[in-house]
N, C-alpha and C positions, 0 to 999 in steps of 0.2 A: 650359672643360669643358662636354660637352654632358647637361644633366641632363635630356633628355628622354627618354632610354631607358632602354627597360628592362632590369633587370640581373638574371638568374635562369639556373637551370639549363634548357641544352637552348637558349639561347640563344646570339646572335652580336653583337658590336659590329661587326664588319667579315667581308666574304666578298668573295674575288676583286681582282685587280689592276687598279691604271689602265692607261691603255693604251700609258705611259710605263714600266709594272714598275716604278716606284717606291713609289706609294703607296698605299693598299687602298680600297678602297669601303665608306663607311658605310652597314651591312647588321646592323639588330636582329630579323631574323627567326630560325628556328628553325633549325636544323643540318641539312647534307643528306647524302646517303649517296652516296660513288660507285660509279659502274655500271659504267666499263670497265675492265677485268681488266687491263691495261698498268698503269693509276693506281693499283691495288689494288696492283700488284705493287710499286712505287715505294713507295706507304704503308707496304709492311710493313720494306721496306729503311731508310728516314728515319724513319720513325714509330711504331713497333714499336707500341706501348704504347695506339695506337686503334683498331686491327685491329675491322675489325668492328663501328666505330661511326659514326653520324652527325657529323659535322664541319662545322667551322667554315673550311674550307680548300676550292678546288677543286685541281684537276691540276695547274694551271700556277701556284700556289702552291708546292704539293710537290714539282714540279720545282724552282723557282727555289730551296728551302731545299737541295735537295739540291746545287745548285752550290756554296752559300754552305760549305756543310759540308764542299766539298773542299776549300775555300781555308782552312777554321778548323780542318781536320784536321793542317796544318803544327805547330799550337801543341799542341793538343790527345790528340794520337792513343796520343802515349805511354803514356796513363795510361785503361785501360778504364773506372774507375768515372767520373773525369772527364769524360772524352769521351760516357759515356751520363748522365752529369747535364747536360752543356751541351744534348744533344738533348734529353733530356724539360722542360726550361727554354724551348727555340726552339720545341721542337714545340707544349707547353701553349700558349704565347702564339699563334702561328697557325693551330693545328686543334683546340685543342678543343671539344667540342661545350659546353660552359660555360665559353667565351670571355668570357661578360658578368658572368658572377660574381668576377671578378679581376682584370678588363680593363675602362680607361675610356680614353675619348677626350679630350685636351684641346682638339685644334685639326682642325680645318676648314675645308676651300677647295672653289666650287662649281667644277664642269664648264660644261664650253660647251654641255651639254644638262641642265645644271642639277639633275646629282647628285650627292651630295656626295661628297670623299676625305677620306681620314683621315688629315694630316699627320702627326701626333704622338698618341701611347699611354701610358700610365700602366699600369704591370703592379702586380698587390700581393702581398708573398711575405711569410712569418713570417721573423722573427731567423734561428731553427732552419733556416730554408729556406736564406737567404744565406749563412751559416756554414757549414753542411754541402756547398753547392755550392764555395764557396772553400776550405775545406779539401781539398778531394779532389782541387783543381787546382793549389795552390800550393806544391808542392815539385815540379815536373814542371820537367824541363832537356831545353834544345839548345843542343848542342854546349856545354856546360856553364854555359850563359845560363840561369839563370829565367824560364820561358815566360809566367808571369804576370806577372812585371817588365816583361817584355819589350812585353805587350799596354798596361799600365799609362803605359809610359816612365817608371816610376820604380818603383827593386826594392823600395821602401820602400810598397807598396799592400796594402790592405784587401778586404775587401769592397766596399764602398761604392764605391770606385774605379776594382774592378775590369766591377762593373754599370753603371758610368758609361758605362765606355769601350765596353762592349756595345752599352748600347743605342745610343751615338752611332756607333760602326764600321756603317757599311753593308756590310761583306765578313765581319763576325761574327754580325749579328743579320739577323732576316727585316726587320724595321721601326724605326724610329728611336723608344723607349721610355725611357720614365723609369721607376724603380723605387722603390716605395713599400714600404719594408723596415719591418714592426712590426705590430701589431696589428690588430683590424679597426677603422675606424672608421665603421663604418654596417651596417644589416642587408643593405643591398644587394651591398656589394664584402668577399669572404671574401680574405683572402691564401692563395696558396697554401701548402697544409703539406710538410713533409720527407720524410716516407713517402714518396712517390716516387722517392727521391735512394738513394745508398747512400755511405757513406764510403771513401776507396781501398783500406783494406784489405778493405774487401767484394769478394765477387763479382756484376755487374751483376744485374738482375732479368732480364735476358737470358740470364743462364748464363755470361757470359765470366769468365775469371780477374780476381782482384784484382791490384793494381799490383804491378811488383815495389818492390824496397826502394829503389834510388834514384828512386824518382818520390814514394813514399810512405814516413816514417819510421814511420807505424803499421805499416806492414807488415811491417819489420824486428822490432818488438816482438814480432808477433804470431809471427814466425818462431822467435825467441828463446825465446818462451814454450812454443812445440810441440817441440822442441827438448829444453828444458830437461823437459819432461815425458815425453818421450820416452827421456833418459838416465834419467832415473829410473823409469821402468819396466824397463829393462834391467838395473838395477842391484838392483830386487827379485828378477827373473827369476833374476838371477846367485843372489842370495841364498839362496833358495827351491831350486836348485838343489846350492847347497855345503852343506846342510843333511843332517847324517846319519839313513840312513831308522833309525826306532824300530823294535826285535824284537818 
């Protein structure tokens, strides 16, 4: 692990790719903003959620995430809230502009001009955080498979499992990450919190619908409940209605 950086808001562990698109450049400088309107428009499509801020990402980052995101849209797509928690998950980790408050490095290899890459990353998220992303993905079906089993190879997966397989999937994830699930343990590295997330019966922060019922059973609850609220307002209506007027 490299303990010589610094880890603070508005800062970067890594910025920009090798020249292999595999692995990122160790970069602790400050977030930068882009300029051409093409990349802006790509940003707002993958990364909704930084619009308008300084980043830890160039172009050809957010291109290459947005490739990754057609292929993870296979498993994913079904389920709105899911599919915008696995982006605000990829995106935090490659473009936010405090990358370095949640984001460490473990490993490092030099270049043939003697800069360093960022083999391997260590993300750090709350309980709340991995729970809340896994719930909102783990009743989602294809073709009546378990799309999380399916990522997993075994229908019997957790959280823990299923951020395993992420960060190790190169066609799931931007970078190859371990995940530090639980509390903070230093002033330096904050986990990231839940707030950002939504559960499937939510509607995304983006405005799209909440899941339907067979991707999500809270959903069906919740339909249940508006439902059962709903006869029973019709049923006072009725009431209220059979009611003799007084003289």
């Amino acid at each position: 692990m490299d303990n010589s950086l610094v880890h603070e808001k508005g800062r970067c562990v890594t910025y920009g790719l090798s020249e292999n698109n595999i692995h990122y450049n160790v970069y602790n400088g400050q977030a930068h903003e882009l300029t051409d309107s093409e990349d802006i428009v790509l940003l707002e499509e993958v990364c909704p959620m930084f619009q308008n801020q300084a980043l830890c990402c160039d172009a050809a980052q957010i291109t290459t995430l947005a490739t990754r995101l057609i292929m993870a849209a296979n498993f994913w797509k079904e389920c709105a809230s899911c599919w915008a928690n696995l982006k605000t998950l990829l995106c935090q980790q490659m473009c936010s502009p405090d990358q370095s408050t949640f984001m460490e490095i473990l490993e490092t290899y030099p270049t043939s001009t003697g800069s360093l890459l960022a083999s391997s990353l260590q993300t750090s998220i709350t309980e709340e955080y991995a729970a809340k992303f896994f719930d909102s993905c783990k009743d989602i079906t294809m073709f009546g498979i378990n799309a999380v089993g399916l990522i997993c190879g075994d229908m019997d997966c957790g959280y823990e499992r299923l951020l395993e397989e992420l960060g190790n999937n190169s066609t799931q994830a931007p970078f190859l990450t371990e995940y530090y699930v639980g509390d903070s343990r230093s002033e330096m590295i904050i986990p990231l919190e839940a707030d950002v997330l939504t559960h499937c019966w939510e509607p995304t922060l983006q405005g799209e619908e909440a899941c339907a019922c067979d991707n999500c059973p809270g959903a069906c609850e919740k339909k249940k409940k508006k439902n059962k609220k709903q006869k029973e307002k019709n049923v006072n209506k009725n009431k209220k209605k059979k009611q003799p007027k007084t003289l």
